[in-house]
ROGUPA-746594 format. One line per field, with one value per residue (C-alpha): x, y, z. Coordinates in steps of 0.001 Angstrom, whole numbers, padded with zeros to 6 digits, always signed. Layout:
N
u <- c(X_...)
v <- c(Y_...)
w <- c(Z_...)
END
This chain:
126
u <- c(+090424_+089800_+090654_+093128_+091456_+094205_+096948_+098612_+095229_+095523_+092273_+092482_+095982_+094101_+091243_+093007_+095691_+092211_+091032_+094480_+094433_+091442_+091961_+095039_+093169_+090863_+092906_+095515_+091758_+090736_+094705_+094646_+091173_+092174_+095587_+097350_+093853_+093986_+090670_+090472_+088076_+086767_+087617_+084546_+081393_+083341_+082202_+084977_+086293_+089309_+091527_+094423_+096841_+099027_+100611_+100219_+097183_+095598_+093359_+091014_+087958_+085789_+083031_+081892_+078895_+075567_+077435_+073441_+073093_+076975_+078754_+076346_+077963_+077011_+073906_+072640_+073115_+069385_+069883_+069183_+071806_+075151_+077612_+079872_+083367_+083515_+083116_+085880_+086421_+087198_+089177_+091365_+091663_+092827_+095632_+096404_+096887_+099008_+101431_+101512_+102655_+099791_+098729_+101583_+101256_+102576_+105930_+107189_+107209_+104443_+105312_+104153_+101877_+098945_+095489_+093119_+089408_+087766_+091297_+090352_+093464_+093356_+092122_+094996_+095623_+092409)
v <- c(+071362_+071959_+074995_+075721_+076683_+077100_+080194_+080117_+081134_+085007_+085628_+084161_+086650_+089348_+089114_+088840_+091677_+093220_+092973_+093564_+097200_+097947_+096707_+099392_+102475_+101898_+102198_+104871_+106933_+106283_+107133_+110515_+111360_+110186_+110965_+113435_+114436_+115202_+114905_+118353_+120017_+123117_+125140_+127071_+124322_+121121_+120013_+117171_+118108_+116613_+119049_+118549_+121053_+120434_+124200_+126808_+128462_+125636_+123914_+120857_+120707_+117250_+117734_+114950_+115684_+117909_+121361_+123379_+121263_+121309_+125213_+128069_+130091_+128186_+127000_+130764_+130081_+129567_+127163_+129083_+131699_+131829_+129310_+131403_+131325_+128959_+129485_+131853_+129965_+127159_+128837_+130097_+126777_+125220_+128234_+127855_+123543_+124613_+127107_+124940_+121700_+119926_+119884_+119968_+121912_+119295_+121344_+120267_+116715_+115932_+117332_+116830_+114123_+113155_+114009_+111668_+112015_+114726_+116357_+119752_+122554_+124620_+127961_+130407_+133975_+136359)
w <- c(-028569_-024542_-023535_-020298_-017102_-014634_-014239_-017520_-019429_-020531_-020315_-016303_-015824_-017443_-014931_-012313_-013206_-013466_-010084_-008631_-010358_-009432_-005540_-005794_-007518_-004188_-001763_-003803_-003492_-000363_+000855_-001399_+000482_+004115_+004633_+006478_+008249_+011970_+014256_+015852_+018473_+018111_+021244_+021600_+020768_+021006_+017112_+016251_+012039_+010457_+009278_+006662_+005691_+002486_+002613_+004421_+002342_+001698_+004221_+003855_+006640_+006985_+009027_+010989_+011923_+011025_+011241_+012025_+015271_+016106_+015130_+016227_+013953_+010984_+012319_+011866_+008102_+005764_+003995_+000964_+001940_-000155_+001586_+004534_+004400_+007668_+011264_+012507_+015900_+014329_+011702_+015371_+016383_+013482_+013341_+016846_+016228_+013144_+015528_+017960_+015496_+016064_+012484_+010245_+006922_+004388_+004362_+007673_+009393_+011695_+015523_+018630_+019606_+017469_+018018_+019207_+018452_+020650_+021729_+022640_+022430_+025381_+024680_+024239_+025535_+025312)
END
């Protein structure tokens, strides 16, 4: 007895079932880790992060580059130090992007125009 080698094997659905799960878990992850973030400039050293905000306590930072040779204030940081709370400039601009609708907080639609890489908010009232 041969057995079948085209589409109606179950053992050919099954792998590719298979591979079309696993093609979807991917990109479910990579969508739960990459969405909603918003390229932001910090307004006083220019270091680009991505900043995601799904209320408004809770607030996911991606650095994209090596934060010591980028953020002063972190770079003062030993490495062997406890880990600092973040760099409160950057904390301000992030607040002042939220106020001003640039980042949206996950309970309110996306306003204003997006951010493009290296868009730098202007810096507010001192």
């Amino acid at each position: 007895m041969s057995r079948l080698t085209d589409d109606s094997d179950p053992a050919s659905t099954m792998d590719s079932t298979l591979a079309s799960t696993l093609d979807s878990t991917v990109a479910d992850r990579d969508e739960q880790l990459n969405a909603e973030f918003r390229p932001l400039t910090c307004r006083e050293c220019a270091t680009t992060v991505r900043v995601r905000k799904r209320s408004p306590h809770q607030t996911s930072v991606q650095w994209q580059s090596d934060t010591a040779t980028h953020c002063p204030y972190l770079a003062k940081q030993k490495p062997s130090a406890p880990l600092m709370e973040g760099c409160p400039a950057l904390s301000e601009t992030i607040r002042a992007a939220v106020e001003a609708g640039l980042i949206p907080t996950g309970t309110q639609p996306a306003a204003g125009p997006q951010l493009s890489p290296g868009t730098q908010l202007s810096p507010g009232p001192q």
